[in-house]
N, C-alpha and C positions, 0 to 999 in steps of 0.2 A: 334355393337361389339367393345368393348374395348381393343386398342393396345397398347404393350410397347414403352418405349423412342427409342428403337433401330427400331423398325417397323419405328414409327414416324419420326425422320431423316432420315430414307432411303426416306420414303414420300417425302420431302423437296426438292432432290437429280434430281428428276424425274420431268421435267418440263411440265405442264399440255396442250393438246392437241397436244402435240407433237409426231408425232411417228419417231423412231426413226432408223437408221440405224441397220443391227444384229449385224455386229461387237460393235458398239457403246451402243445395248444395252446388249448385255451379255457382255461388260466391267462395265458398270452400276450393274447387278446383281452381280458380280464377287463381285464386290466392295462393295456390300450390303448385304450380303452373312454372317454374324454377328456371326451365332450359333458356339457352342461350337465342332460341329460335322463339317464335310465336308458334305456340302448342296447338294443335288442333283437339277438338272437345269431342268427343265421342256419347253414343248411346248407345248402351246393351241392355237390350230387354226378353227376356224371358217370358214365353209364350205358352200358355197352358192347350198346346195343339201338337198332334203329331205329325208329324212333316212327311211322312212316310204315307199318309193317305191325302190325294187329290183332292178330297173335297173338305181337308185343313188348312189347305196353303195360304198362305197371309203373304201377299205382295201387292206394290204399290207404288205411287209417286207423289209427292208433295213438294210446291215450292215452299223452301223458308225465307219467314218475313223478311228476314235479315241477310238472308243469302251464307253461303259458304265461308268466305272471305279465300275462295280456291277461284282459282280462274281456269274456265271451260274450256278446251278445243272441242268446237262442235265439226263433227263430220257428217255432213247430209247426202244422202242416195235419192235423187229424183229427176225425173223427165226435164229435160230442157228450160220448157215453160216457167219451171217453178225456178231454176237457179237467180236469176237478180232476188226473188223473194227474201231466198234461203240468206245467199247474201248479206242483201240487206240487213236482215234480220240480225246479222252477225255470224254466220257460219265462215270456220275460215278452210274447209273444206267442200266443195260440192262438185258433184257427179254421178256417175255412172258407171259404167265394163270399166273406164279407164282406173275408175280408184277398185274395183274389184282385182284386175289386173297388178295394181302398184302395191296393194297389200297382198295376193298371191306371192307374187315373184320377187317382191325385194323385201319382205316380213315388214311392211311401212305400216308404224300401230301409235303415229303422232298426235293422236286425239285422246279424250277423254270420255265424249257423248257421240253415239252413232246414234243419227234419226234417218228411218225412213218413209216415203210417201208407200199408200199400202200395194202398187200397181209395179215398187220394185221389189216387194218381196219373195221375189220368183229367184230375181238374180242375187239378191241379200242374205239367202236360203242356203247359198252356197258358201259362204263364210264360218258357217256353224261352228264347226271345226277351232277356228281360228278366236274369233268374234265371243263364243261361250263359254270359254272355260276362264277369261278376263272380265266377264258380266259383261261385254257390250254388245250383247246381241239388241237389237228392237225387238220390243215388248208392246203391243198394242195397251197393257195392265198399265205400263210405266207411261204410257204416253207417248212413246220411240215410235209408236208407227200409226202414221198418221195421215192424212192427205193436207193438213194444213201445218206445214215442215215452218215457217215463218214462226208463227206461235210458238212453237215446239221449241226452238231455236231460241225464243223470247226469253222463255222459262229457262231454258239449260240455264243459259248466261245469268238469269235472274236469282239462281241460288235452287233447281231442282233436282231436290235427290229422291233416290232409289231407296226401298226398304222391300226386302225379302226375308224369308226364315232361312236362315241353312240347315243343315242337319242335323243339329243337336236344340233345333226348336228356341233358338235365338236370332234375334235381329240386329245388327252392328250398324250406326251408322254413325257419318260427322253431323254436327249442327252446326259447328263455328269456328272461328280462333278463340285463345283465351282474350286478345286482345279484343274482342266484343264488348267484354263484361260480362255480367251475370243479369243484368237486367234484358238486351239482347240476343242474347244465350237461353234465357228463360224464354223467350217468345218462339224462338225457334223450336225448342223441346216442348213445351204444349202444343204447337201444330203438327208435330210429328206422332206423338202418343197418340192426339186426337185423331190424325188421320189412320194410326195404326187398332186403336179402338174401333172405330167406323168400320173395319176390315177386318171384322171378326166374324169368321166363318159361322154357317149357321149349325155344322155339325160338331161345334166346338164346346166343350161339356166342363162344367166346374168353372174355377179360378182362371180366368182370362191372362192377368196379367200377372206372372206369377212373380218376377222381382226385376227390378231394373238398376241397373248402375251409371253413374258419368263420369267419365274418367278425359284425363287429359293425355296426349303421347306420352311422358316420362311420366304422369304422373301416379295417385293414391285413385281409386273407385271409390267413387263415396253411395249409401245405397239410397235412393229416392224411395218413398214413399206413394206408390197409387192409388191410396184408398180415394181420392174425388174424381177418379174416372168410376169408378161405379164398375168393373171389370175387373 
């Protein structure tokens, strides 16, 4: 695959088989971070677990400190009772059959977070289809399902995200913009590892954390260093 000059010095930048502290390297991606847009920061970490057996699975949810710098549409499923909550809270969808209805028949998929309370999980059920092959199913694990949708709704908007393994026993997630910095970028990515650490299966054997990278949208992976997680 053929990259541009600016790929290319960033390459340069990055010294080879070095891994690197996280503050130190999301000042590196900050720095390399080129595009015309504010880049979003990513985490890839490689998980010494097989994804293929249920009692390896590593998923989870964590607010970060700093938040996304993404802005949420939250879509809530609850009884009546709770909608001013949901609301309030910030949801700028909530309902019932009628939103099951408007995403059936007109493909309507204008959100980013689906929470539900756990009493509509019956009618929520039926979305599977639709809802889980885009990650937004409710997850009781993630926090999506819930009887206190307010909260829940707190946190979407507050900056919380999703971590799961997929297939090849990696976790992908955002922490930030590059416009955070690397000091903010830094606080998010320790609360993320730490809560991914914390979520280490008890039938998981050897090297926990086997390599992690951060990389920006266009940009270089630079590779972190986890020897002080102790995993």
């Amino acid at each position: 695959m053929k990259h541009g000059k600016k790929y290319n010095d960033s390459v340069k930048t990055i010294e080879a088989d070095k891994f690197y502290d996280s503050a130190e390297a999301l000042d590196l991606v900050c720095k390399n971070a080129k595009a015309k847009f504010d880049e979003t920061v990513e985490v890839h970490v490689r998980l010494g677990v097989d994804s293929r057996h249920a009692d390896q699975q590593v998923r989870g949810a964590v607010v970060l400190p700093n938040g996304t710098g993404k802005k949420v549409r939250v879509c809530v499923f609850c009884k009546e009772d709770k909608y001013e909550a949901a609301k309030g809270a910030g949801a700028e969808y909530v309902g019932g059959q009628d939103l099951v209805d408007k995403i059936v028949k007109e493909n309507w998929m204008d959100f980013d977070v689906v929470i539900a309370s756990p009493d509509m999980m019956g009618l929520v059920g039926r979305l599977g289809k639709v809802l889980g092959p885009r990650g937004l199913m409710p997850n009781p694990k993630a926090g999506t399902v819930t009887p206190d949708v307010a909260k829940a709704v707190t946190e979407a908007k507050a900056g919380k995200i999703e971590y799961r393994l997929d297939k090849t026993n990696i976790i992908h997630c955002p922490i930030g913009k590059a416009s955070f910095g690397a000091e903010k970028l830094d606080a998010n990515f320790t609360t993320l590892i730490e809560a991914i650490v914390k979520a280490k299966p008890a039938a998981a054997k050897g090297t926990y954390l086997k390599s992690c990278v951060v990389t920006s949208t266009m940009g270089v992976g630079v590779p972190v260093s986890t020897a002080k997680y102790g995993a």
